[in-house]
N, CA, C and O atoms as a Maestro MAE file, in Angstrom:
{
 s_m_m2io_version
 :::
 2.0.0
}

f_m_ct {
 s_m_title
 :::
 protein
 m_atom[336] {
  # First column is atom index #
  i_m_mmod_type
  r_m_x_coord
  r_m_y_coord
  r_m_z_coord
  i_m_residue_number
  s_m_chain_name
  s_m_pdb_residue_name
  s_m_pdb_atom_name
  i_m_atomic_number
  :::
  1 25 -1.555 3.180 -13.603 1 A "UNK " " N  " 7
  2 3 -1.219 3.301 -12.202 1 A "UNK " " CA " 6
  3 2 -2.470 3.083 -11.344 1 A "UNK " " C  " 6
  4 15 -2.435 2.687 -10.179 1 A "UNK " " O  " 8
  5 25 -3.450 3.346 -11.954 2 A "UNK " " N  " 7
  6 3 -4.941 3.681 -10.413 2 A "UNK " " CA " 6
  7 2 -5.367 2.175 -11.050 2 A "UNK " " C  " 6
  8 15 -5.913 1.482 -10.191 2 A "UNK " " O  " 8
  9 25 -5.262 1.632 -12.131 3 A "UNK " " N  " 7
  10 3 -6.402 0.654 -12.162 3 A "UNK " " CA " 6
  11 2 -5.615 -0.518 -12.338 3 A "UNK " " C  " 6
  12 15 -6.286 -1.520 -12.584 3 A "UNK " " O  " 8
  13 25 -3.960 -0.734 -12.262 4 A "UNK " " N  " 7
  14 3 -3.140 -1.803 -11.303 4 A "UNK " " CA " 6
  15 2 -2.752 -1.887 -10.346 4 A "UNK " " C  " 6
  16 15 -1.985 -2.764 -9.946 4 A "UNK " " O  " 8
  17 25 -3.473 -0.416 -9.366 5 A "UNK " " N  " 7
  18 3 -3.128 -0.383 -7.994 5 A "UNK " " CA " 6
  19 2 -1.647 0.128 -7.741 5 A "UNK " " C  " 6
  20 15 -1.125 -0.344 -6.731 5 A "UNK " " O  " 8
  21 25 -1.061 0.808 -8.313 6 A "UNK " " N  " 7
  22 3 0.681 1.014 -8.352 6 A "UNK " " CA " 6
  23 2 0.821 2.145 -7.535 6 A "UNK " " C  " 6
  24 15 1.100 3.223 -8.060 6 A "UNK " " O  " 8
  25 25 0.669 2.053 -6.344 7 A "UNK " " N  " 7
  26 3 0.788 3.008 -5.252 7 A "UNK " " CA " 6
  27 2 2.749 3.384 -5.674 7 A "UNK " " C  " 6
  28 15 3.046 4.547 -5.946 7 A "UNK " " O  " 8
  29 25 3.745 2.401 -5.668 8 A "UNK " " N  " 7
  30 3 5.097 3.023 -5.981 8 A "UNK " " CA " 6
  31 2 5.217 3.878 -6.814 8 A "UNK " " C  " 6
  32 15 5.783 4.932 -6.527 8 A "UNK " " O  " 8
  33 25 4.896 3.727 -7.611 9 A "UNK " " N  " 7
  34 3 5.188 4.860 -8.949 9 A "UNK " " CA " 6
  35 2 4.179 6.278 -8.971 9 A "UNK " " C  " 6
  36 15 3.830 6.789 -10.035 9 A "UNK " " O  " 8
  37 25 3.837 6.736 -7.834 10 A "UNK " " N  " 7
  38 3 3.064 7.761 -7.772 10 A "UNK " " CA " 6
  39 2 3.722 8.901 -7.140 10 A "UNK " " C  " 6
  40 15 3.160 9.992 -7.034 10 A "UNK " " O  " 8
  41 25 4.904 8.668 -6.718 11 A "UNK " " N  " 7
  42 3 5.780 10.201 -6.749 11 A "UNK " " CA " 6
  43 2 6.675 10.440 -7.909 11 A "UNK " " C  " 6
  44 15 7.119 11.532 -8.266 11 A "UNK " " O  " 8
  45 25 6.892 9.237 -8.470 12 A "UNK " " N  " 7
  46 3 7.957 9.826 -9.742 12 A "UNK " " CA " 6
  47 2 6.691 10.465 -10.381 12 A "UNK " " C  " 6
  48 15 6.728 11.685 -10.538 12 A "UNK " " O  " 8
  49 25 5.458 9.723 -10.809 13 A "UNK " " N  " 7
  50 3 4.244 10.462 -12.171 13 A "UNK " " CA " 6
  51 2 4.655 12.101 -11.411 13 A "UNK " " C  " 6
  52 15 5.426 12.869 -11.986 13 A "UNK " " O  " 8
  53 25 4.130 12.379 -10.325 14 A "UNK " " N  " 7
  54 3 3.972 13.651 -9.949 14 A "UNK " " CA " 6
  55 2 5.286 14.200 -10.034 14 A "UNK " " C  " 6
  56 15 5.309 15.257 -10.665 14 A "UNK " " O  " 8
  57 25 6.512 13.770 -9.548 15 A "UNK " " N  " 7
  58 3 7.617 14.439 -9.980 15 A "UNK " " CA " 6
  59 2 7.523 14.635 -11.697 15 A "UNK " " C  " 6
  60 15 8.146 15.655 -11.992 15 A "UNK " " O  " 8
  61 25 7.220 14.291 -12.324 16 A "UNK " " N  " 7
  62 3 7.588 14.271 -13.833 16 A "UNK " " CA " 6
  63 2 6.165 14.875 -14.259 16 A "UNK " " C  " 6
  64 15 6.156 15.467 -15.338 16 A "UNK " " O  " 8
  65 25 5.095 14.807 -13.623 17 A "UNK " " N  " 7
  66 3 4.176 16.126 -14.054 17 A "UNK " " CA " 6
  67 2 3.863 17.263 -13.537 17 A "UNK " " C  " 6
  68 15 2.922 18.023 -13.763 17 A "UNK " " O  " 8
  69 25 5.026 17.331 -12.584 18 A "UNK " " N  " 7
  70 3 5.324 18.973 -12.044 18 A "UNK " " CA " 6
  71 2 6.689 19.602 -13.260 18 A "UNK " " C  " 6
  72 15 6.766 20.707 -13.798 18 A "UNK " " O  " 8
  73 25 7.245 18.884 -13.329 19 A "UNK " " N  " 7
  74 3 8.453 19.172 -14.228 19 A "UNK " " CA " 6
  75 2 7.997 19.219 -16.040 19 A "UNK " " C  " 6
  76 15 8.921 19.510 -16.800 19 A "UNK " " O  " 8
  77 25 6.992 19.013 -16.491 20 A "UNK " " N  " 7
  78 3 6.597 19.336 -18.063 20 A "UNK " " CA " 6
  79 2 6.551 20.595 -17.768 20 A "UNK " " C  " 6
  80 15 6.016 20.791 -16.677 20 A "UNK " " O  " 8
  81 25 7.054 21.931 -18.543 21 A "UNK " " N  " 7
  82 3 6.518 23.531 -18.750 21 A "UNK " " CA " 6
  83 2 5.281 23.686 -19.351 21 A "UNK " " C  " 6
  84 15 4.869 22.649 -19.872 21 A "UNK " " O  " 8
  85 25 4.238 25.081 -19.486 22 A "UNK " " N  " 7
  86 3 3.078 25.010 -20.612 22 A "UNK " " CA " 6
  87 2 2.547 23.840 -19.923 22 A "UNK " " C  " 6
  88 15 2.252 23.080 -20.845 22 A "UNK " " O  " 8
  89 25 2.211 23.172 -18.639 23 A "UNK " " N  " 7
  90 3 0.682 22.445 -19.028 23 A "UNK " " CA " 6
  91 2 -0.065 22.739 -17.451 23 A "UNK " " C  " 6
  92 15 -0.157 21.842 -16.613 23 A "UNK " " O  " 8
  93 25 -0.579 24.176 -17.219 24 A "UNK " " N  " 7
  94 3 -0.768 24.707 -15.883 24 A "UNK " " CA " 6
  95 2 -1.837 24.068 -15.708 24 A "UNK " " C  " 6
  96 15 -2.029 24.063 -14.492 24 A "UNK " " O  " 8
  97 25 -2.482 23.634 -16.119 25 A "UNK " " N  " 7
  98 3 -3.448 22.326 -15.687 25 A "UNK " " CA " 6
  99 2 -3.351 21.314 -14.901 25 A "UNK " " C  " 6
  100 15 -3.923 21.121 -13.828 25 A "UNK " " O  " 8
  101 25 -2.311 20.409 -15.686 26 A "UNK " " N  " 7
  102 3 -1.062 19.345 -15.350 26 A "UNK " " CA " 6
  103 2 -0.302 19.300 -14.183 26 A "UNK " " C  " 6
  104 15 -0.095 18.379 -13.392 26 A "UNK " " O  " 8
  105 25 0.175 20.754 -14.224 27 A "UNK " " N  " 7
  106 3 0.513 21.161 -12.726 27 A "UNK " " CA " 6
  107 2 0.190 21.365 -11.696 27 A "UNK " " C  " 6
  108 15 1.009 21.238 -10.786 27 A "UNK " " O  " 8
  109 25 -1.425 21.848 -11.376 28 A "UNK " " N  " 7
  110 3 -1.876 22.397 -10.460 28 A "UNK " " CA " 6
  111 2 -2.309 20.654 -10.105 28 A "UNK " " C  " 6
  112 15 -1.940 20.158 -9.040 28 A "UNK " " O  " 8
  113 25 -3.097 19.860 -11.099 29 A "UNK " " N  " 7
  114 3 -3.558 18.487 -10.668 29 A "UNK " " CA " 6
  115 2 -2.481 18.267 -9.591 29 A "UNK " " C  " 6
  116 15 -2.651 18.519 -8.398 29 A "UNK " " O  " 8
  117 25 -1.095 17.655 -10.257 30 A "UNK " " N  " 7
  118 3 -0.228 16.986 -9.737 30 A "UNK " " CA " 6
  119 2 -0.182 17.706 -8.553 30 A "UNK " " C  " 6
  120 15 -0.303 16.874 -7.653 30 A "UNK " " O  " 8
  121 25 -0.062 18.894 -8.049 31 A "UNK " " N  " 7
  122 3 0.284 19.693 -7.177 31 A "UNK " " CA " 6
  123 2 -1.112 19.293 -6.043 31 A "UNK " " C  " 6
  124 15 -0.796 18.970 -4.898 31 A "UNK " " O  " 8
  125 25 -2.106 19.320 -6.288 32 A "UNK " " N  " 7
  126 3 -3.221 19.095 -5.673 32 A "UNK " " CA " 6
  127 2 -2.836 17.636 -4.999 32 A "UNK " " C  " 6
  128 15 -2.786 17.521 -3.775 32 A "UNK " " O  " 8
  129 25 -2.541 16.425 -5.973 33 A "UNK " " N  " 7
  130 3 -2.005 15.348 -5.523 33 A "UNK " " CA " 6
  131 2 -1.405 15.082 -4.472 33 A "UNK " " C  " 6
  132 15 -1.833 14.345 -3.584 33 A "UNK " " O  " 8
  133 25 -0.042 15.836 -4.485 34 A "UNK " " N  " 7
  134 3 0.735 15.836 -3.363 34 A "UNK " " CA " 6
  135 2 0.325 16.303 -2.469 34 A "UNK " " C  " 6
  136 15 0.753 15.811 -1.425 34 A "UNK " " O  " 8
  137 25 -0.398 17.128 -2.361 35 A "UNK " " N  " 7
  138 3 -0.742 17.905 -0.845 35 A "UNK " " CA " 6
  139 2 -1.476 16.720 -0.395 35 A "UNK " " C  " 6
  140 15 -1.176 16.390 0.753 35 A "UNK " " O  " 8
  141 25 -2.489 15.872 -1.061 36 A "UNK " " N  " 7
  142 3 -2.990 14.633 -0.307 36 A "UNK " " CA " 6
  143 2 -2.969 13.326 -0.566 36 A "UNK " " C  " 6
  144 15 -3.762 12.389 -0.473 36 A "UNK " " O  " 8
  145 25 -1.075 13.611 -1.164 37 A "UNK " " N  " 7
  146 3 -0.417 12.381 -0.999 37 A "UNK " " CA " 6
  147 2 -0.738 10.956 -0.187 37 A "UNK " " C  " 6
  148 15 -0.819 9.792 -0.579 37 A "UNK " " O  " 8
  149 25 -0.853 11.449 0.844 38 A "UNK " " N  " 7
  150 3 -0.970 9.963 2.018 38 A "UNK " " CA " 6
  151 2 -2.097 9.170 1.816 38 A "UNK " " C  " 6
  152 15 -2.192 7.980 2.115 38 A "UNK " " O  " 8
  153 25 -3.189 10.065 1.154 39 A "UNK " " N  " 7
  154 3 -4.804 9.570 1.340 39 A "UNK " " CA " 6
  155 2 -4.403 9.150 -0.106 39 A "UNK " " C  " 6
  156 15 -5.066 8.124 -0.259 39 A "UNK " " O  " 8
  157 25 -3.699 9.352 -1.257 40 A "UNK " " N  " 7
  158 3 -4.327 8.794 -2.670 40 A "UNK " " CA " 6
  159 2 -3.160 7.759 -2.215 40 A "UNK " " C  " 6
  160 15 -3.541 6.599 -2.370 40 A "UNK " " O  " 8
  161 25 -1.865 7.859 -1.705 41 A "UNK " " N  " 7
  162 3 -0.827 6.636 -1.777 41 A "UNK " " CA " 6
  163 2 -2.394 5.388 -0.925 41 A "UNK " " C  " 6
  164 15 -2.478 4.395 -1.648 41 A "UNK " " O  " 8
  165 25 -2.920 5.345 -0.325 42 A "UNK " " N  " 7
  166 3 -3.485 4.633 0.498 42 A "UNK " " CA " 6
  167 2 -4.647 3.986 0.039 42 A "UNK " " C  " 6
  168 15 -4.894 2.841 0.419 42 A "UNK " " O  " 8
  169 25 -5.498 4.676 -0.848 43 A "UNK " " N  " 7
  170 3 -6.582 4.453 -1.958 43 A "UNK " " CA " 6
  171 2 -5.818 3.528 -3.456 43 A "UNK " " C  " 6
  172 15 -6.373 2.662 -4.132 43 A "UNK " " O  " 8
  173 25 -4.350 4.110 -3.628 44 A "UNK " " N  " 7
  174 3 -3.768 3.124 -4.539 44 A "UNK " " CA " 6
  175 2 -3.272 1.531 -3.857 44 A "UNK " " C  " 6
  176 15 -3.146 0.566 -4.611 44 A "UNK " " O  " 8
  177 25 -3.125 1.463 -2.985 45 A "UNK " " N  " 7
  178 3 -2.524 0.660 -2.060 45 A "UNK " " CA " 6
  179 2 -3.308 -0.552 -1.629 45 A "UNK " " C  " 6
  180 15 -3.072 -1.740 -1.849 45 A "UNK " " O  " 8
  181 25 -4.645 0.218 -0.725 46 A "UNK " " N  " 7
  182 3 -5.571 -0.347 -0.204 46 A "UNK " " CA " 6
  183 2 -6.883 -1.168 -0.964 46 A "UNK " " C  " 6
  184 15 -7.564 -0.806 -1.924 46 A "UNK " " O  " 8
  185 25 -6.958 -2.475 -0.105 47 A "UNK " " N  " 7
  186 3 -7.976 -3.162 -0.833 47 A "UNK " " CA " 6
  187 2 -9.292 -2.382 -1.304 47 A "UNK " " C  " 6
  188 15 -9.866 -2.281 -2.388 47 A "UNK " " O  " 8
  189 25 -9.617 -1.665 0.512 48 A "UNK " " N  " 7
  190 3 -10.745 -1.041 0.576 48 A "UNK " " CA " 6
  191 2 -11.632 -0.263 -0.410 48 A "UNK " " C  " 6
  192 15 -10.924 0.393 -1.175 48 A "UNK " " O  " 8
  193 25 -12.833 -0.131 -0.626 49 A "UNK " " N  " 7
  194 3 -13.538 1.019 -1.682 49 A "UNK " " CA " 6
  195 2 -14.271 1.498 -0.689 49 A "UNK " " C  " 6
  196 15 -14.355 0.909 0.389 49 A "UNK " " O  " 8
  197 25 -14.810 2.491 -0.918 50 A "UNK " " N  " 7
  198 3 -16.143 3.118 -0.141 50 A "UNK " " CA " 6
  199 2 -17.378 3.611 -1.792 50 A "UNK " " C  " 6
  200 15 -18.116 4.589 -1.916 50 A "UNK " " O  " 8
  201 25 -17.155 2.633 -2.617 51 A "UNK " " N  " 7
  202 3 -18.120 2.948 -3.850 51 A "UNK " " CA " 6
  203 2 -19.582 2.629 -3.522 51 A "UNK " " C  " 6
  204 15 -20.606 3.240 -3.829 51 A "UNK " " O  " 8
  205 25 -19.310 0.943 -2.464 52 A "UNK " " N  " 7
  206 3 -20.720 0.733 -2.497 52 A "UNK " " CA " 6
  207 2 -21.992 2.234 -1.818 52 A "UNK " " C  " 6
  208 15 -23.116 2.638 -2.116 52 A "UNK " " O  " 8
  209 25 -20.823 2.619 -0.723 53 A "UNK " " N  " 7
  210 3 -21.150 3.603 0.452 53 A "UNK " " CA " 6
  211 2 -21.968 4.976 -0.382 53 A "UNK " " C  " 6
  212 15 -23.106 5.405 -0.192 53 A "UNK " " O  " 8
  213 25 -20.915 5.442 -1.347 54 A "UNK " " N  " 7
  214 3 -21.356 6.453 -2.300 54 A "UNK " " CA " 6
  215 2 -22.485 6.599 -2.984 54 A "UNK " " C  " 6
  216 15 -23.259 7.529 -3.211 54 A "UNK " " O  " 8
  217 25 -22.394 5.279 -3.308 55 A "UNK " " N  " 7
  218 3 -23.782 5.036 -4.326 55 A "UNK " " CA " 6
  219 2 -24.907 5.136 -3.848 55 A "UNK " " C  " 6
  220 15 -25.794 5.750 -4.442 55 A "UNK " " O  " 8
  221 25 -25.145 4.381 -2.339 56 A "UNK " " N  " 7
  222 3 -26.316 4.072 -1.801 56 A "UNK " " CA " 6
  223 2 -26.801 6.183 -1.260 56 A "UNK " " C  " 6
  224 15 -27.937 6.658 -1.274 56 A "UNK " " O  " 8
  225 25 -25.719 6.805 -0.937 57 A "UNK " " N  " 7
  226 3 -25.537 8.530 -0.247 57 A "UNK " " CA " 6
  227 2 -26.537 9.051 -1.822 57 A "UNK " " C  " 6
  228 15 -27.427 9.893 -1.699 57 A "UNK " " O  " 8
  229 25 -26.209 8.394 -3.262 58 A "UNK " " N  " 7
  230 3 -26.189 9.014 -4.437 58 A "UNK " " CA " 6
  231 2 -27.695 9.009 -4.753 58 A "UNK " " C  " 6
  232 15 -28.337 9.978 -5.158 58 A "UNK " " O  " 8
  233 25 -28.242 7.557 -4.464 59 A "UNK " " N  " 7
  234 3 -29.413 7.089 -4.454 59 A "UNK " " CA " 6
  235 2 -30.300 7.805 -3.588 59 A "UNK " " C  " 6
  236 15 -31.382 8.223 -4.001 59 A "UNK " " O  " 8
  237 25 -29.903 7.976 -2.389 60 A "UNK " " N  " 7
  238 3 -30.742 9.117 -1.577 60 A "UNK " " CA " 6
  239 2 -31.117 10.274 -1.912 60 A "UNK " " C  " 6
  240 15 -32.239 10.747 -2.094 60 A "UNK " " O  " 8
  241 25 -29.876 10.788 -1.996 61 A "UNK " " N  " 7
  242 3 -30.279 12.197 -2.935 61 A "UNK " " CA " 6
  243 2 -30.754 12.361 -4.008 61 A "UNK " " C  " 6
  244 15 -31.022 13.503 -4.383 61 A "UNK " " O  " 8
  245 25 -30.953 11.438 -4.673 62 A "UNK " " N  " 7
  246 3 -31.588 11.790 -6.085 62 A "UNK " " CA " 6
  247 2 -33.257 11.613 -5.660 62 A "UNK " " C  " 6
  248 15 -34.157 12.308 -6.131 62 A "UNK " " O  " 8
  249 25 -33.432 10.530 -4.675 63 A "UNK " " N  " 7
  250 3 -35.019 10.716 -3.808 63 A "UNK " " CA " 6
  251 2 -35.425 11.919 -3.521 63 A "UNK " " C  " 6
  252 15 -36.260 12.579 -4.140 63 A "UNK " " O  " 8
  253 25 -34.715 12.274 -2.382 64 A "UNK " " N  " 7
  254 3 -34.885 13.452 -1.805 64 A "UNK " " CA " 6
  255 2 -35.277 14.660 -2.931 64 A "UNK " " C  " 6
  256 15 -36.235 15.414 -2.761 64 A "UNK " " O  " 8
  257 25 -34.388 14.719 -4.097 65 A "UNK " " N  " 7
  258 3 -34.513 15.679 -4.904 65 A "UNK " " CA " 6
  259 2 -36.215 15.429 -5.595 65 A "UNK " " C  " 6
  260 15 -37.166 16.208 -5.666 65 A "UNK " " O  " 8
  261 25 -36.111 14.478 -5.884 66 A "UNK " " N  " 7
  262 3 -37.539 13.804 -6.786 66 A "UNK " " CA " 6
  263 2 -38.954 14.297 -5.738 66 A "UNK " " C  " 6
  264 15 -40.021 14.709 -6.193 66 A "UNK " " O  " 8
  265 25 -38.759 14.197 -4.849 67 A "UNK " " N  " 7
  266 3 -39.802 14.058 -3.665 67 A "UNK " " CA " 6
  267 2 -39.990 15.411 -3.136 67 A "UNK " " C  " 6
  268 15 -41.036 15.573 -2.508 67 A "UNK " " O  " 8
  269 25 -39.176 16.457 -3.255 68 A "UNK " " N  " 7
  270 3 -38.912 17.625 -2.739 68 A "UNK " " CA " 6
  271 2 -40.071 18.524 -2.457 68 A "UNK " " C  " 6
  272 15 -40.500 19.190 -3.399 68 A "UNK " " O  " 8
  273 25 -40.491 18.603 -1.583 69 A "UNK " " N  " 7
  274 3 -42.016 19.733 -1.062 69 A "UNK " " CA " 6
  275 2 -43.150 19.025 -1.708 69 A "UNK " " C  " 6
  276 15 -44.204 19.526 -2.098 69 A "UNK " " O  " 8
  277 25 -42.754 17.716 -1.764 70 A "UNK " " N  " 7
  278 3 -43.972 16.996 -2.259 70 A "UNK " " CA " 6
  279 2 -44.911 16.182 -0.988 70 A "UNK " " C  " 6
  280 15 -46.121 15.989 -0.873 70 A "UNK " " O  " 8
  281 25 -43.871 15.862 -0.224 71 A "UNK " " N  " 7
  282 3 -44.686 14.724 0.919 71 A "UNK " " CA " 6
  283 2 -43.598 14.597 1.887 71 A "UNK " " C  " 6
  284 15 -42.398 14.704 1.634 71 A "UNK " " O  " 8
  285 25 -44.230 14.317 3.218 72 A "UNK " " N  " 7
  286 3 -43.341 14.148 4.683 72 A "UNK " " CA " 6
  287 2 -42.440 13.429 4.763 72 A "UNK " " C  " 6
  288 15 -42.355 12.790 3.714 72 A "UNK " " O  " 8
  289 25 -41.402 13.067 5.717 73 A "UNK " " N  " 7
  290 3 -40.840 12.243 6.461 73 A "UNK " " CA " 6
  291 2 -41.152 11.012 6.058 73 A "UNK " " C  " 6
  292 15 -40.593 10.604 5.039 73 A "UNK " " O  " 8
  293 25 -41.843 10.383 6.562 74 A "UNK " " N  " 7
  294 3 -42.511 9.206 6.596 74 A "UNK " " CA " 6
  295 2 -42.850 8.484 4.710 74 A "UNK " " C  " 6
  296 15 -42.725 7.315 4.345 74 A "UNK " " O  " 8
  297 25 -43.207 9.482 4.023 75 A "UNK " " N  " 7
  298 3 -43.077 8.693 2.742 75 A "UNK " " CA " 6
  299 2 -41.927 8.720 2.450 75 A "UNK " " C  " 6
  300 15 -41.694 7.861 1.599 75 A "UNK " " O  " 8
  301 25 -40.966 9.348 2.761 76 A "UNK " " N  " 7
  302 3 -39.531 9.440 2.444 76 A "UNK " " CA " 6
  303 2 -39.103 8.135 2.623 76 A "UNK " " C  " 6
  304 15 -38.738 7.298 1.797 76 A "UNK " " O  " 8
  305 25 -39.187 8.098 3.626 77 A "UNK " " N  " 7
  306 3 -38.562 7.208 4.909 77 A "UNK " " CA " 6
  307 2 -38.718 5.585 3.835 77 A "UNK " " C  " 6
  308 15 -37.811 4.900 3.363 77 A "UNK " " O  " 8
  309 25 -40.185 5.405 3.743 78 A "UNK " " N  " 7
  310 3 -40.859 4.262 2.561 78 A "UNK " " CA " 6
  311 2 -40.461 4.070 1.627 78 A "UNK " " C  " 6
  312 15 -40.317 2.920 1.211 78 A "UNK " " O  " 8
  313 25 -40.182 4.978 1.049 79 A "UNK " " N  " 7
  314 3 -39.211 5.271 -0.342 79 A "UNK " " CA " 6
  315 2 -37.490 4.564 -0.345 79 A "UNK " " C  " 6
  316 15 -36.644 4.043 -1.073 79 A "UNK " " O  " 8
  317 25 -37.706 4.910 0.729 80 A "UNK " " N  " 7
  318 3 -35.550 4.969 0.658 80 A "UNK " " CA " 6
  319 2 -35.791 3.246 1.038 80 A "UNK " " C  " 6
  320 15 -35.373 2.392 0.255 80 A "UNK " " O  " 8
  321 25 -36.616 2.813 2.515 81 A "UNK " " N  " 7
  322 3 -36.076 1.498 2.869 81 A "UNK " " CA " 6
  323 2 -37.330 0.115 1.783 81 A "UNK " " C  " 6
  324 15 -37.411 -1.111 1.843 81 A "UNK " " O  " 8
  325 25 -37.910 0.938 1.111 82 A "UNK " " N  " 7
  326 3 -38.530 -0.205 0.181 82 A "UNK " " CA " 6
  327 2 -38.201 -0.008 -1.281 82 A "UNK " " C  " 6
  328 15 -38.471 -0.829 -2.158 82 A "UNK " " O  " 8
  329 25 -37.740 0.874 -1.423 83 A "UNK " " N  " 7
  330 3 -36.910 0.518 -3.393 83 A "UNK " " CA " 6
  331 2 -38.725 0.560 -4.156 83 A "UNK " " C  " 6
  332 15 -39.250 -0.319 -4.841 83 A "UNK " " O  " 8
  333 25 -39.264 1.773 -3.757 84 A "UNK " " N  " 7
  334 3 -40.833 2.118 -5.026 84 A "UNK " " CA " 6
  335 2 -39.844 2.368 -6.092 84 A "UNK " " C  " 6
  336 15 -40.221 2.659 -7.227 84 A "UNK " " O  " 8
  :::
 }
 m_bond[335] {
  # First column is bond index #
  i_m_from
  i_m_to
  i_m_order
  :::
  1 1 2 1
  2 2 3 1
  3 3 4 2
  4 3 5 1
  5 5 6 1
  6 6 7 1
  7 7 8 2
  8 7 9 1
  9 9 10 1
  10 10 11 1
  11 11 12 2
  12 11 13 1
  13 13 14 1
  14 14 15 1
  15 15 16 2
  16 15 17 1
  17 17 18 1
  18 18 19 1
  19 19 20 2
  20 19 21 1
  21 21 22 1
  22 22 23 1
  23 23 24 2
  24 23 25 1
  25 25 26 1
  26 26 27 1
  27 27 28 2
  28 27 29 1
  29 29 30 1
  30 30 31 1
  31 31 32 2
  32 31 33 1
  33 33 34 1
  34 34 35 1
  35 35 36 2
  36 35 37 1
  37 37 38 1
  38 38 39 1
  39 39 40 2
  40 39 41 1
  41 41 42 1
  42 42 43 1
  43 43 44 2
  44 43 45 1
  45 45 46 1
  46 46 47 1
  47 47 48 2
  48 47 49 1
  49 49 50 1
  50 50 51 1
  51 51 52 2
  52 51 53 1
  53 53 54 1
  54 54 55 1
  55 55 56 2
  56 55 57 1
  57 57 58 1
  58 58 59 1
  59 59 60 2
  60 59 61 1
  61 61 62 1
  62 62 63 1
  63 63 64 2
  64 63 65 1
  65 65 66 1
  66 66 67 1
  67 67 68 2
  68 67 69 1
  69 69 70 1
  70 70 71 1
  71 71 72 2
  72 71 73 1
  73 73 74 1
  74 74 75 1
  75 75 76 2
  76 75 77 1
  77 77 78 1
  78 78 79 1
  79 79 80 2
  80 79 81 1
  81 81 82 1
  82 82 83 1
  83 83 84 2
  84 83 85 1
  85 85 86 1
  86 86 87 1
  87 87 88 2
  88 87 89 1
  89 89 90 1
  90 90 91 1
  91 91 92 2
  92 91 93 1
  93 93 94 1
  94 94 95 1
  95 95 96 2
  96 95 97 1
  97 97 98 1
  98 98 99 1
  99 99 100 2
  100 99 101 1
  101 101 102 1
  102 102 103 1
  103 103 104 2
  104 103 105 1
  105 105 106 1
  106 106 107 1
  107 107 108 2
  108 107 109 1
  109 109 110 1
  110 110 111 1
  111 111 112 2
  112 111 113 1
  113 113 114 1
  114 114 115 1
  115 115 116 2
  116 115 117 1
  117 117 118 1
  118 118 119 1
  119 119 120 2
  120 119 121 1
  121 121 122 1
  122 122 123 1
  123 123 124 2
  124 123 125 1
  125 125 126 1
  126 126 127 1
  127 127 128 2
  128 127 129 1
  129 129 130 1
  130 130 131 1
  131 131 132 2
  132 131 133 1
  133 133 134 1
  134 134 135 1
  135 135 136 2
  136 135 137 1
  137 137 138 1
  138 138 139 1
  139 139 140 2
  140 139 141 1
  141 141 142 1
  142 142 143 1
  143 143 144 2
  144 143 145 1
  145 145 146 1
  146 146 147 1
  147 147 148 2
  148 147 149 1
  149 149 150 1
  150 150 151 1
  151 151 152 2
  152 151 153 1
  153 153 154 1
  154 154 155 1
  155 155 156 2
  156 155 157 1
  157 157 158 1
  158 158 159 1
  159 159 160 2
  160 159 161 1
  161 161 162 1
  162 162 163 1
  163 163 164 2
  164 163 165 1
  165 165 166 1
  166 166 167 1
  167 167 168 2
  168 167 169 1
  169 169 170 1
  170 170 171 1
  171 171 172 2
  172 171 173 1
  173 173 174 1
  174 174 175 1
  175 175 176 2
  176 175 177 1
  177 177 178 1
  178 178 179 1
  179 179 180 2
  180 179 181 1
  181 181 182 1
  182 182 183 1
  183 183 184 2
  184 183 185 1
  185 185 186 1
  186 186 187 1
  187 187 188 2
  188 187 189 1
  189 189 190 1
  190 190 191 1
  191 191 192 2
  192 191 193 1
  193 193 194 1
  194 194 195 1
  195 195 196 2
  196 195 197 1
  197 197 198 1
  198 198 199 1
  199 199 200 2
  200 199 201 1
  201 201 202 1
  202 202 203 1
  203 203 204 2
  204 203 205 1
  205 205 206 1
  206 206 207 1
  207 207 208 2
  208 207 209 1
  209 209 210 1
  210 210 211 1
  211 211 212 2
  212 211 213 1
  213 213 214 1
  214 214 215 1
  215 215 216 2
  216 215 217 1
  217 217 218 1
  218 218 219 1
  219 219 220 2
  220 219 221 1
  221 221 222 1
  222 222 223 1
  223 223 224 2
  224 223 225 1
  225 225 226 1
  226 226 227 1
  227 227 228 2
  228 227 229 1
  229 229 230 1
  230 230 231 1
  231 231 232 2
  232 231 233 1
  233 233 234 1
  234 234 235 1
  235 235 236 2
  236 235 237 1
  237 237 238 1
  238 238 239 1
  239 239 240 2
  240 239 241 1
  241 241 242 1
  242 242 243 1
  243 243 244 2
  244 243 245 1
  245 245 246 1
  246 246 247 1
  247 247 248 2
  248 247 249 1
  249 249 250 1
  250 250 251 1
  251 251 252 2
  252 251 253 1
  253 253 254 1
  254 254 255 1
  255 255 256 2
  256 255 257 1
  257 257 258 1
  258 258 259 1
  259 259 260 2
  260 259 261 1
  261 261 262 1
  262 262 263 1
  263 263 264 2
  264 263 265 1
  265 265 266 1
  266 266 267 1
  267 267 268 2
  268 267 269 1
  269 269 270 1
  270 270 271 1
  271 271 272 2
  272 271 273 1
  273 273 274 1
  274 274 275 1
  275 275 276 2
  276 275 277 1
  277 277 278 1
  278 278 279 1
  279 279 280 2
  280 279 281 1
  281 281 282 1
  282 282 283 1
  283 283 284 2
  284 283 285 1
  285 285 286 1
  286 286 287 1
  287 287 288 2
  288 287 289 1
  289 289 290 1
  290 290 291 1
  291 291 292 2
  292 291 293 1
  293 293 294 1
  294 294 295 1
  295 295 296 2
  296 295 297 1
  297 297 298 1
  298 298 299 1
  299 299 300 2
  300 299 301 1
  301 301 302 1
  302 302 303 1
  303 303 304 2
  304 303 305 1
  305 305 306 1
  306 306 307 1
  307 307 308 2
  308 307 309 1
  309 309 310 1
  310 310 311 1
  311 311 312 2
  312 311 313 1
  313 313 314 1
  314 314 315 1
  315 315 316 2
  316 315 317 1
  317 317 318 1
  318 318 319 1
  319 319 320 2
  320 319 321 1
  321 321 322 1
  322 322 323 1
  323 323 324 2
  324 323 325 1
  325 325 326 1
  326 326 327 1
  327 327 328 2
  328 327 329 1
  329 329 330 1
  330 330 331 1
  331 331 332 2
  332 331 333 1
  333 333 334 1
  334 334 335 1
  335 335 336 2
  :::
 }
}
């Protein structure tokens, strides 16, 4: 379903993995699902990604962490827009 894009078939999965007994795991997922139905129907649907967006947020922070009470602003700053 997520990696042919099958936005239709994403209320029956959740109807039919609210309805297995014994898998409170299973359930709470699916249940989580639906409450933000509109946003995953739309992520299955939609061309769009926001991965590149993530990555570059992921890359920062792992700077920031590396660099931490080590040096100012400004080497930061060097760091992030020149790729040391």
């Amino acid at each position: 379903m997520v990696r042919n894009k099958k936005a239709e078939i994403l209320g029956d999965w959740i109807a039919r993995a609210r309805a297995i007994e014994g898998t409170g795991e299973l359930n709470r997922f699916a249940k989580g699902i639906s409450d933000e139905f509109s946003a995953i129907q739309a992520a299955l649907s939609l061309p769009w990604s926001n991965g590149q967006v993530e990555g570059q947020v992921n890359r920062l922070k792992l700077i920031k962490r590396q660099m931490y009470g080590r040096a100012n602003f400004d080497l930061l700053r060097q760091r992030v827009l020149y790729r040391v």
